[in-house]
C-alpha positions in Angstrom: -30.0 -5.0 6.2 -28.0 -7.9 4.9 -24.8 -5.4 5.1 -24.6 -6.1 9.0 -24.7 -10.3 8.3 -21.9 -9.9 6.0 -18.4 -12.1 7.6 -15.6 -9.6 7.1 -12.3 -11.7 5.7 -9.9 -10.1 7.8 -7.0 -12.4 6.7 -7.5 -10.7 3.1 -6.2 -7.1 4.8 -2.8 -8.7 4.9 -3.0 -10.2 1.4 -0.8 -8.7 -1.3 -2.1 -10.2 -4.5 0.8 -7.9 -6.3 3.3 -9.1 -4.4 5.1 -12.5 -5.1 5.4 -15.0 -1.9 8.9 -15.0 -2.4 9.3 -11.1 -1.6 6.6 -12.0 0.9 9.2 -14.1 3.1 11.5 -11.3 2.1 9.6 -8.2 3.7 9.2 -10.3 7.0 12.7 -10.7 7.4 13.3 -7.4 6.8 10.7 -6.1 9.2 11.9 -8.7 11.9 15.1 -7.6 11.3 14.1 -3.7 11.7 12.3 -5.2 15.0 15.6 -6.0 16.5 17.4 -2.6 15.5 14.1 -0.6 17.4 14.7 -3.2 20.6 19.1 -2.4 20.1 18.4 1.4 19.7 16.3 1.1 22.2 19.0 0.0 24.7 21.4 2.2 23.4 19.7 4.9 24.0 18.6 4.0 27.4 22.0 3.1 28.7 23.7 6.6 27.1 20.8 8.4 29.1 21.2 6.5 32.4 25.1 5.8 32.7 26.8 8.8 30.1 28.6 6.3 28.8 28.4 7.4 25.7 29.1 11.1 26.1 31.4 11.9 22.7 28.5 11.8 20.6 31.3 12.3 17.7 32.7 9.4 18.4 30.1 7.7 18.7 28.8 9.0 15.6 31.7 8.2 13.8 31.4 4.6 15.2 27.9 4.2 13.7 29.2 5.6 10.0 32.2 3.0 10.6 29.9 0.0 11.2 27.5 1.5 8.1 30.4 1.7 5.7 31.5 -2.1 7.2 28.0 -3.8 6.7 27.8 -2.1 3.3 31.3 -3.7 1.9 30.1 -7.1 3.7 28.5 -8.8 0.5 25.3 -11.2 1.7 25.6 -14.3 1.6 24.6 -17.3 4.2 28.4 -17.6 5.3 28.5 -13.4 6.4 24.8 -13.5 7.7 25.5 -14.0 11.3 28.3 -11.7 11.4 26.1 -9.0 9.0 23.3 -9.2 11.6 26.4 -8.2 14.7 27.2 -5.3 12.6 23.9 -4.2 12.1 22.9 -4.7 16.3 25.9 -2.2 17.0 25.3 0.5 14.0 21.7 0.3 15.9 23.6 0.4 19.0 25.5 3.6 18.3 22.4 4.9 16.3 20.3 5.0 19.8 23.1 6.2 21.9 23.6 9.3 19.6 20.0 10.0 20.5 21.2 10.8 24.0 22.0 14.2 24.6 18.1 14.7 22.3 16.3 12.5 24.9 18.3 14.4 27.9 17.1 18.1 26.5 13.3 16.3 26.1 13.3 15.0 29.5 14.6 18.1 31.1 11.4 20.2 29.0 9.0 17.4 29.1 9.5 14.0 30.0 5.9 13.4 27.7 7.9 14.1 24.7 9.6 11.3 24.3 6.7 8.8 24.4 4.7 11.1 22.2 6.8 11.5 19.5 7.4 8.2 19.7 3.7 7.0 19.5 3.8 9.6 16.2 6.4 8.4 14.6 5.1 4.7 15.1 2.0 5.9 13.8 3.6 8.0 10.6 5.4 5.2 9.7 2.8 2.2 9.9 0.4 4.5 7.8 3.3 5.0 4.9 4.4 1.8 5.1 0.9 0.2 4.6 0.3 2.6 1.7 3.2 1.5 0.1 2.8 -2.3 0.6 -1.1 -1.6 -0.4 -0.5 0.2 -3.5 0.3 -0.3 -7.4 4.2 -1.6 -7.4 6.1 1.5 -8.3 3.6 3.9 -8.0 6.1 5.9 -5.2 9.1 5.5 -7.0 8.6 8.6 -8.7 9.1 10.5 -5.9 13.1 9.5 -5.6 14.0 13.0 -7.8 11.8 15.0 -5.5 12.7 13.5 -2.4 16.5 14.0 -3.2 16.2 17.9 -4.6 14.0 18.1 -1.0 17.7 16.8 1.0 19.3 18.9 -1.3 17.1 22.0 -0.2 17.3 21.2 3.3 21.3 21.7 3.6 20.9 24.4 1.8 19.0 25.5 4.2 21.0 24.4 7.2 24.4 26.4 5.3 22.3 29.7 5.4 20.9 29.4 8.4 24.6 29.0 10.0 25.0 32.7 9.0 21.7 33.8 9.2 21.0 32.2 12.7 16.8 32.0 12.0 14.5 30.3 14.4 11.8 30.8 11.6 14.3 29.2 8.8 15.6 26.1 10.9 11.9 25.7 11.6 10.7 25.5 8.3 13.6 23.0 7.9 12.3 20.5 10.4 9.2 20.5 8.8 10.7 20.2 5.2 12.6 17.3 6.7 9.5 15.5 8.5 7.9 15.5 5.0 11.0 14.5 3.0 11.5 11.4 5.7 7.6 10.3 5.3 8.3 10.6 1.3 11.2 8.3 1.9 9.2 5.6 4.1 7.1 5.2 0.6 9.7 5.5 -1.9 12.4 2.8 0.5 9.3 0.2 1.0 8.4 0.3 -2.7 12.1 0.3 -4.1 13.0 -2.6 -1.5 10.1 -4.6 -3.4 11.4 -4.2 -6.4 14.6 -5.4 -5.6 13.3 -8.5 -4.2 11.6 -8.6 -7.5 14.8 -8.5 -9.4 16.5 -11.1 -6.8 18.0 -8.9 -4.2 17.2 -10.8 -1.2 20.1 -8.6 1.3 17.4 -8.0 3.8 20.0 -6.8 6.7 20.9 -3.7 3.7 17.3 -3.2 3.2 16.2 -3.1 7.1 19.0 0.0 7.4 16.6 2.3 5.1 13.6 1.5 7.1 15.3 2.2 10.4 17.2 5.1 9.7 13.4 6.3 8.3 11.9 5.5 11.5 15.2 7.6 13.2 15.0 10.5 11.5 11.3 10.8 11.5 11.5 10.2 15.8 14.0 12.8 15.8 12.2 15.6 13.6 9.2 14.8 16.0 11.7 15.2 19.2 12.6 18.5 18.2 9.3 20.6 17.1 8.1 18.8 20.5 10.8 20.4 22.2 10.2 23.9 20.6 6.6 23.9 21.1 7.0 23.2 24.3 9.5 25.7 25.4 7.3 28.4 23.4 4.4 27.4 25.7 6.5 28.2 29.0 7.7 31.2 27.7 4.1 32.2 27.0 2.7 31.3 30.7 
């Protein structure tokens, strides 16, 4: 019965043999940098909810591509970091306030939602993250072709189903897109490796990925919430 006197190395679950110690220091900042964009979302999102502040989700919308499209032609370097984190706290910002009028329509069908889909998507994206930091490097990177003819399916999709006007189709969308978003968790954590590998250090770039994974996941989760929900009341 030796198995039970056995000390379990814990420490050695967060070893990645695979993985140098530079990329190392390179995945924390990017994970403490997706840290602050949940926390800014966060607060975006609770302030649009609270105050309508926010109400033209367009523009707001707009204003979150705007800040996207500004980080992006900031290059990285230690003199543009500070003003490269800014950008990224109000594209984050923006990013949570368009979840408004989502959160609004949860809390009016029930207010559970919210933290539930939250505690899922938490969940969904831990698990894929950890397989991908756990696996072979470039083991998921595969998956970029099918993961792009999956986005490409999905507006297809959406453009039929804006004649067609099919509960059933826009369904099977949401699903399609909760799969395609966990494919993308694996295929962004193993591709910002490899980057790091090659000597692309541009953290704030690689946090947006991650975070607008974790978004689009939260609001897929949102939704079929949403619609389960209703159909319940409808069948009481």
């Amino acid at each position: 019965m030796d198995v039970f006197n056995r000390n379990i190395d814990f420490n050695a679950l967060f070893k990645f043999s695979h993985i140098s110690a530079s990329t190392q220091q390179h995945l924390k900042r990017v994970y403490a940098s997706f840290a602050l964009c949940m926390f800014v979302a966060a607060t975006g999102a609770y302030i649009n909810v609270v105050t309508h502040l926010l109400r033209f989700s367009l523009l707001s919308g707009l204003g979150s591509l705007g800040l996207l499209i500004w980080l992006m032609a900031t290059p990285h370097s230690r003199e543009t970091e500070q003003k490269r984190l800014g950008i990224l706290a109000g594209f984050a910002f923006l990013t949570g306030a368009n979840l408004g009028p989502l959160l609004e329509m949860c809390i009016t069908i029930n207010p559970s939602i919210i933290p539930t889909a939250f505690l899922g998507t938490a969940v969904i994206f831990s698990c894929f993250s950890l397989s991908a930091l756990y696996a072979r490097r470039r083991s998921f990177l595969y998956l970029g072709g099918f993961l792009l003819s999956g986005l490409s399916l999905m507006l297809l999709f959406s453009l039929i189903n804006v004649f067609v006007g099919s509960t059933w189709l826009f369904t099977a969308n949401l699903y399609l897109g909760l799969m395609v978003m966990c494919g993308f968790v694996l295929f962004d954590t193993q591709l910002i490796i490899e980057k790091a590998e090659s000597g692309d250090k541009d953290y704030i770039w690689h946090c947006v990925d991650l975070f607008l994974d974790f978004i689009n996941i939260f609001r897929e989760l949102m939704i079929l919430l949403g619609m389960n929900e209703k159909k319940k009341k409808k069948e009481k």
